[in-house]
TIRO-928828 format. One line per 10 residues: number of its first residue (from 1); for each residue x, y, z of N, C-alpha, C, O. Coordinates in steps of 0.2 Angstrom, whole numbers, always signed. Layout:
% residues N
NUM	X/Y/Z/X/Y/Z/X/Y/Z/X/Y/Z; ...
% end
This chain:
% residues 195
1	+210/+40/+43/+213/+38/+36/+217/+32/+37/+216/+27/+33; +222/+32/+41/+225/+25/+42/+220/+20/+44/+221/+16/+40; +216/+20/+47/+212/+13/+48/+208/+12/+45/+207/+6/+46; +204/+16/+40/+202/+12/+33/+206/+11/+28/+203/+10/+23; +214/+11/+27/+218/+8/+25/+218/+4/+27/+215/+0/+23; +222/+2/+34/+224/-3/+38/+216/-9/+36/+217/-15/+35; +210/-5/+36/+205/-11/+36/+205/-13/+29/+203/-19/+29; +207/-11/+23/+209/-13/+16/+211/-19/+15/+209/-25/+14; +219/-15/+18/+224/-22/+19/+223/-29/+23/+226/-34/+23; +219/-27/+26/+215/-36/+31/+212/-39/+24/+210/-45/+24
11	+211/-36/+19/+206/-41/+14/+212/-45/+12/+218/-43/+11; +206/-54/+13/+209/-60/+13/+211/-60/+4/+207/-60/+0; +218/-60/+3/+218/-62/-4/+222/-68/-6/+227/-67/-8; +220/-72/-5/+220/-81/-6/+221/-84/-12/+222/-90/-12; +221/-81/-17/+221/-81/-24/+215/-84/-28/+215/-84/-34; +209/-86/-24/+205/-86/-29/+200/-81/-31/+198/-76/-28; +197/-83/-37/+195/-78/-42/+192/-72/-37/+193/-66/-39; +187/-73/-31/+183/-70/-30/+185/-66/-25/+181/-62/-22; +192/-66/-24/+195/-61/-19/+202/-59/-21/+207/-57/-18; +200/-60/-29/+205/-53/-33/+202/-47/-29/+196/-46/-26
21	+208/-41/-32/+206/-34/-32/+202/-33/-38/+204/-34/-43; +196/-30/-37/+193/-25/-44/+200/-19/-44/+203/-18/-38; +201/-17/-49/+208/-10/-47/+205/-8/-56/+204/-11/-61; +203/-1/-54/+203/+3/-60/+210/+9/-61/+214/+10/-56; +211/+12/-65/+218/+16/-68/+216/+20/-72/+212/+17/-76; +216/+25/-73/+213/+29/-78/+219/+34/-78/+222/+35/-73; +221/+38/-83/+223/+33/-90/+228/+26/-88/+233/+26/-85; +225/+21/-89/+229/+14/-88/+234/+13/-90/+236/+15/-96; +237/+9/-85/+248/+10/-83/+246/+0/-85/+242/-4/-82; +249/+0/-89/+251/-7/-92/+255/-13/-86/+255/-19/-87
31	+257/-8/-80/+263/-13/-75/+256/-17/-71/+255/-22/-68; +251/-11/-71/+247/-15/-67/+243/-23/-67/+240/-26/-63; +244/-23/-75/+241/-29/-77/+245/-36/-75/+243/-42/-76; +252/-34/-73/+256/-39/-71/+255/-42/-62/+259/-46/-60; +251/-40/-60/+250/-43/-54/+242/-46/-56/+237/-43/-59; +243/-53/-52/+237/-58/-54/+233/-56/-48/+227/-58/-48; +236/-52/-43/+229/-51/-39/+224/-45/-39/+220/-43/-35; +227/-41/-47/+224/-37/-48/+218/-40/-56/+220/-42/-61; +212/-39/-55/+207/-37/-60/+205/-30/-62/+201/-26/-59; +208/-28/-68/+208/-21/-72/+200/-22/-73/+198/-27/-76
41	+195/-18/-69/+190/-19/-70/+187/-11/-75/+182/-11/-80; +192/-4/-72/+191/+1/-76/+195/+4/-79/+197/+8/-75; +199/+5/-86/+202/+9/-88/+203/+13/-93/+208/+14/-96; +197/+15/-94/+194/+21/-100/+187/+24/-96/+183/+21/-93; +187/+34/-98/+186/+37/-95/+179/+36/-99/+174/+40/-99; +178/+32/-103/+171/+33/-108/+166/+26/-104/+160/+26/-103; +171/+23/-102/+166/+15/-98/+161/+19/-91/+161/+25/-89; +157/+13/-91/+152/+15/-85/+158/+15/-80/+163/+14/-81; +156/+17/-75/+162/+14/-66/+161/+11/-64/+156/+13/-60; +162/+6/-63/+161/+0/-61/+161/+3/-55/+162/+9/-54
51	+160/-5/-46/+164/-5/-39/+168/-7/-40/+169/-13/-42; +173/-2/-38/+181/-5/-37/+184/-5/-31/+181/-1/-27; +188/-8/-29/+190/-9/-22/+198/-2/-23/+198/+3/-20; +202/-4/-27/+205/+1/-28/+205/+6/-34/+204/+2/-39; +206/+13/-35/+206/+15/-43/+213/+21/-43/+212/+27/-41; +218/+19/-46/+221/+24/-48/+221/+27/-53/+221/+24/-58; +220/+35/-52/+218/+42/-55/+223/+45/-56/+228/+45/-52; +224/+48/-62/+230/+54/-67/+225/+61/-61/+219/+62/-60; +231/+64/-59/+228/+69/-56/+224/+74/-62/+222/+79/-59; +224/+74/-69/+224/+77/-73/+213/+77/-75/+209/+81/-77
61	+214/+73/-74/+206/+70/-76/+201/+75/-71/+201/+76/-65; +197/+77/-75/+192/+81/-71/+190/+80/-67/+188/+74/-68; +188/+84/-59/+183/+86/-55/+178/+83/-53/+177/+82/-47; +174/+82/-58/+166/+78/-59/+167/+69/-59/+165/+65/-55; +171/+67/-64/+173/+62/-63/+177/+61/-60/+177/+55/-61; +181/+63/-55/+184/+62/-49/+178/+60/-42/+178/+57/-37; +175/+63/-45/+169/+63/-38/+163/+56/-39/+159/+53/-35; +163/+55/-45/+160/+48/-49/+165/+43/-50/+163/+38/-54; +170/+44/-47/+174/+37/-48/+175/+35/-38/+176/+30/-36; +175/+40/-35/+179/+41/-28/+170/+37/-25/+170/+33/-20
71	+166/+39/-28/+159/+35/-26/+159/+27/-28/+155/+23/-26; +163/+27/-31/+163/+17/-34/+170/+14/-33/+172/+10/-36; +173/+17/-28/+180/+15/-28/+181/+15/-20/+180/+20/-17; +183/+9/-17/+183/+10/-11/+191/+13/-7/+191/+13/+0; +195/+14/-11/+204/+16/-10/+202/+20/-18/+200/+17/-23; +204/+29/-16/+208/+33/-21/+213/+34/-20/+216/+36/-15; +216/+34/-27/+224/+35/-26/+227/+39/-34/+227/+38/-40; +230/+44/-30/+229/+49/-34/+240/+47/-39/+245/+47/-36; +238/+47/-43/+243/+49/-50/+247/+54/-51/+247/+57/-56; +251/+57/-44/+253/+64/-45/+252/+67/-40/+247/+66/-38
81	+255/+71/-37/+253/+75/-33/+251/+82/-33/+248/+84/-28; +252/+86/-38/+248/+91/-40/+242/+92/-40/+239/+94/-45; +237/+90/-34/+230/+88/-36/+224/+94/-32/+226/+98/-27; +220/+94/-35/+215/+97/-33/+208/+93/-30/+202/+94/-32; +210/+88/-26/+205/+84/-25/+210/+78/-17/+216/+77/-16; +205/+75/-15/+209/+73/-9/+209/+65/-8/+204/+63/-5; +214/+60/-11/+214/+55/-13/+215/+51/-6/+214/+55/-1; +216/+44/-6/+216/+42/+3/+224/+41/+2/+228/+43/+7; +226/+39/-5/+234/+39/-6/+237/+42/-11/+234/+42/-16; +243/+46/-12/+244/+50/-17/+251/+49/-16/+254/+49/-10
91	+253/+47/-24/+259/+45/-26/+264/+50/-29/+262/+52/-35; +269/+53/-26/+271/+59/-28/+275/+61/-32/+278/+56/-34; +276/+66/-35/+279/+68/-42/+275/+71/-47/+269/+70/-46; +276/+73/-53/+275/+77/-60/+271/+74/-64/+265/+75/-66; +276/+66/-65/+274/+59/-69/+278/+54/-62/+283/+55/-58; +270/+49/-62/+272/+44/-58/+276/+38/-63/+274/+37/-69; +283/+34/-59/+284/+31/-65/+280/+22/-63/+276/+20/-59; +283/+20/-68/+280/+13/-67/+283/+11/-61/+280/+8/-56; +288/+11/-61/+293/+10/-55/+290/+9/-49/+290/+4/-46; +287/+17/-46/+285/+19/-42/+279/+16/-42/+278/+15/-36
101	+275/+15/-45/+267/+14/-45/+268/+4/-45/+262/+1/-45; +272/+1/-45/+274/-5/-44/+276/-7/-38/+275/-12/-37; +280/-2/-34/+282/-3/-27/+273/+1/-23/+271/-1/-17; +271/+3/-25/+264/+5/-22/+261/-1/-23/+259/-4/-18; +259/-4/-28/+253/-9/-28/+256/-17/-25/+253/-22/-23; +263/-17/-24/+268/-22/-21/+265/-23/-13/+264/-29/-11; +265/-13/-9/+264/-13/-6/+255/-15/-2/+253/-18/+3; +252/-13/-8/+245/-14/-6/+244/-24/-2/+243/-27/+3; +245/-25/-9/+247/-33/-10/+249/-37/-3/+246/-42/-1; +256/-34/+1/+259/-36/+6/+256/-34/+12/+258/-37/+17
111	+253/-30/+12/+251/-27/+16/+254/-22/+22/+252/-20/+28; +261/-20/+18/+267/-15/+19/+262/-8/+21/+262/-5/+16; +259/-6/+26/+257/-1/+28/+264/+5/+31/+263/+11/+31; +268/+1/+32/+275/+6/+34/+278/+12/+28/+279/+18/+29; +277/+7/+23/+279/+9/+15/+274/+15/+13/+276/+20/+12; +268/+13/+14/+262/+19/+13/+263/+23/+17/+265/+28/+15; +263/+23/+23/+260/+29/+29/+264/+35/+27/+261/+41/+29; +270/+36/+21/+271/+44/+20/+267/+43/+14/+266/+49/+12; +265/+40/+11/+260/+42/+3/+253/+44/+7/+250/+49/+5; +252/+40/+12/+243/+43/+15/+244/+48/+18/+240/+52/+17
121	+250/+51/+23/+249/+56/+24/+251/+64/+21/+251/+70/+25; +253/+63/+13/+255/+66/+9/+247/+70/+6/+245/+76/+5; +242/+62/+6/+236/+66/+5/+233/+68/+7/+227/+70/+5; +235/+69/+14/+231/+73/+21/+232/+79/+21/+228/+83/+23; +238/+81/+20/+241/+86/+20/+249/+89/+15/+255/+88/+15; +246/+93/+13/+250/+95/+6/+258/+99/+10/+264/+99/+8; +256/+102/+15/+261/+105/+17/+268/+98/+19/+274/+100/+21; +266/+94/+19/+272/+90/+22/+275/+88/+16/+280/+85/+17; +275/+88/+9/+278/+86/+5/+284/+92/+3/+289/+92/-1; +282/+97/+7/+289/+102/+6/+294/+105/+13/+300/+107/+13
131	+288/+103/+19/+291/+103/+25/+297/+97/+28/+302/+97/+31; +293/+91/+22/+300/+84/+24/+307/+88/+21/+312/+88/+25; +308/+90/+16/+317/+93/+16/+319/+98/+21/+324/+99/+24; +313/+103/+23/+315/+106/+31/+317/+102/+35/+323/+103/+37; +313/+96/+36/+313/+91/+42/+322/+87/+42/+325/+84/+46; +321/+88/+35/+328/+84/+34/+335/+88/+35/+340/+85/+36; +334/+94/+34/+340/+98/+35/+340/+99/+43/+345/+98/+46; +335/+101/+46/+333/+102/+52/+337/+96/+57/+339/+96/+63; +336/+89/+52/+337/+83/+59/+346/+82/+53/+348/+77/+52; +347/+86/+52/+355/+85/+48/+355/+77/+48/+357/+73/+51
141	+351/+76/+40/+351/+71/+39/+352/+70/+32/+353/+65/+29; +351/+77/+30/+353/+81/+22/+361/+76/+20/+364/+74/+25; +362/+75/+15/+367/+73/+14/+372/+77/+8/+378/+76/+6; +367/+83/+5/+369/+87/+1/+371/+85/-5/+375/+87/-8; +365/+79/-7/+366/+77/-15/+365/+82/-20/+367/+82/-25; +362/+86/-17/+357/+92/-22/+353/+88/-27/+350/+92/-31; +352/+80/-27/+344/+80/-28/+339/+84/-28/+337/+86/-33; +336/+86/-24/+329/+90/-24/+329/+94/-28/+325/+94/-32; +336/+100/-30/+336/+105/-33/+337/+104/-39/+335/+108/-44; +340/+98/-40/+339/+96/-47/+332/+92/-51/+330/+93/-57
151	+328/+88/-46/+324/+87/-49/+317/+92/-50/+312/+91/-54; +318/+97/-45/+313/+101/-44/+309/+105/-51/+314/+108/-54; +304/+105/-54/+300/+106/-60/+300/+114/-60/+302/+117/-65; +299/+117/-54/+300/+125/-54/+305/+129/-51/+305/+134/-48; +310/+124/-51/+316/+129/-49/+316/+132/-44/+320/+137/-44; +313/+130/-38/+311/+133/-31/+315/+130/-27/+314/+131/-21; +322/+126/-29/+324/+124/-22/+333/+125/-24/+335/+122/-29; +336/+129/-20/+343/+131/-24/+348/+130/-17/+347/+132/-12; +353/+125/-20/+359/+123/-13/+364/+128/-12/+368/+130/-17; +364/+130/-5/+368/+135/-2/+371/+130/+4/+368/+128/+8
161	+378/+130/+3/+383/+128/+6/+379/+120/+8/+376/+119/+13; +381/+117/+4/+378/+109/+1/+372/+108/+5/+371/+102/+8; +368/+114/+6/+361/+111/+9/+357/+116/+4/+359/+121/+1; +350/+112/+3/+344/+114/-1/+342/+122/+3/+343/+122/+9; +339/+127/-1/+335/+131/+3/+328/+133/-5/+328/+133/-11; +324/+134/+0/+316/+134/-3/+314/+138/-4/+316/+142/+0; +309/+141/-9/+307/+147/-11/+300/+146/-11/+298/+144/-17; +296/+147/-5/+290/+145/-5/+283/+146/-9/+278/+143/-10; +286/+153/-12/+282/+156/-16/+281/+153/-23/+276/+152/-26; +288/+150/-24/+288/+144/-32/+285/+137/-30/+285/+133/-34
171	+285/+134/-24/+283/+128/-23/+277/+128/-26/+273/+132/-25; +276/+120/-30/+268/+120/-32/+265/+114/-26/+259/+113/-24; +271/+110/-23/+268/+103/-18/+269/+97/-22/+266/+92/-21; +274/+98/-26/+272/+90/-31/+274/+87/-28/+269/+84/-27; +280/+84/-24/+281/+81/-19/+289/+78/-21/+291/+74/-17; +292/+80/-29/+297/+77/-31/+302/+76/-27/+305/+71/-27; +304/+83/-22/+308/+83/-19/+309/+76/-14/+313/+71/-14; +303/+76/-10/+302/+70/-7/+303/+63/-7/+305/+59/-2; +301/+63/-16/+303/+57/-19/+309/+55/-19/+311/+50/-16; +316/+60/-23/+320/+60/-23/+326/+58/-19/+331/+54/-20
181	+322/+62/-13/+329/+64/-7/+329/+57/-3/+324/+54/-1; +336/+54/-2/+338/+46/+1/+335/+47/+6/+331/+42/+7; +335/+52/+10/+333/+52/+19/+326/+52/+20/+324/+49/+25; +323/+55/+16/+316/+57/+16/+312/+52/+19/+307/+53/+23; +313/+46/+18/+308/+42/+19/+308/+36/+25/+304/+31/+26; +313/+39/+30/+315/+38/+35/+314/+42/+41/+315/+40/+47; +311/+46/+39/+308/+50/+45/+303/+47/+47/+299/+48/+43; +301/+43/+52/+296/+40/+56/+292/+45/+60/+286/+47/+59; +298/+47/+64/+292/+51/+68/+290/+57/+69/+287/+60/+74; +291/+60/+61/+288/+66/+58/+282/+65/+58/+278/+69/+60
191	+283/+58/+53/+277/+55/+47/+272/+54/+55/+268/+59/+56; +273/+50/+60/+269/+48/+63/+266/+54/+68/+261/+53/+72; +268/+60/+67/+267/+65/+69/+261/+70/+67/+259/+75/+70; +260/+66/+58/+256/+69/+54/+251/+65/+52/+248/+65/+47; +250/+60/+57/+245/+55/+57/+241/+56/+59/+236/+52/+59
% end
């Protein structure tokens, strides 16, 4: 998975026209129109699909067409992490905000693979997206914001003596926690563990 990332990111982007990104979005996020090295080639679920070099996906959009976009698209990336489907990169939480989907396409652009390597191996494997706040309490690295437990959609994660504990059973994997937590994204040699 990393190396067909990594070989993504070698594409020369020089700024002329023919070595823009094709990037589809479905349902289409307006921030992405803001980068010149992006060409919106797909964003409505009624157009043909084009080839796209990248296509951001609402994890919400059907099955079928996930499987006819993932054939015309050579980077998937999924809109959420609730997914039933296995993107190359998956952006985590509930609702991705623009915020967050603007520090991804910044990264594409720069060729920040450091930035990604927890988004792609989020998509490889679902269980790390709730193992990272173990991982963080484990390397006392928690700092007991009680972020997680607040951001958490199903109330699965409740602070006992200003550390988070988990209730596995309610986890659905969205990954907000992950998102949330200051430490999380500092674990190198977790992430590089799950490569």
């Amino acid at each position: 998975m990393l190396s067909k990332i990594s070989e993504f990111l070698n594409k020369d982007l020089n700024g002329s026209s023919e070595n823009v990104l094709k990037v589809g979005c479905v349902p289409y996020r307006k921030v992405l129109s803001n980068f010149s090295e992006f060409d919106i080639v797909y964003n409505d679920i009624n157009m043909d699909i084009p080839k796209m070099d990248i296509c951001f996906v609402d994890n919400t959009i059907s099955k079928d067409l996930i499987l006819d976009i993932s054939e015309n698209a050579d980077i998937l990336i999924s809109l959420g992490s609730c997914i039933a489907f296995k993107p190359d990169i998956t952006i985590p939480g509930v609702s991705v905000s623009d915020e967050f989907l603007n520090s991804v396409a910044v990264s594409l652009i720069d060729d920040n693979l450091e930035y990604l390597k927890p988004l792609i191996v989020m998509s490889k494997e679902n269980d790390f997206r709730t193992k990272t706040i173990l991982i963080t309490v484990n390397n006392e690295l928690c700092t007991g914001c009680s972020g997680c437990a607040f951001i958490c959609p199903q109330e699965a994660i409740e602070m006992h003596n200003t550390r988070p504990e988990l209730d596995f059973s309610m986890c659905v994997h969205c990954g907000c926690c992950f998102v949330i937590c200051p430490k999380a994204w500092i674990l190198h040699e977790e992430v590089e563990a799950w490569c």
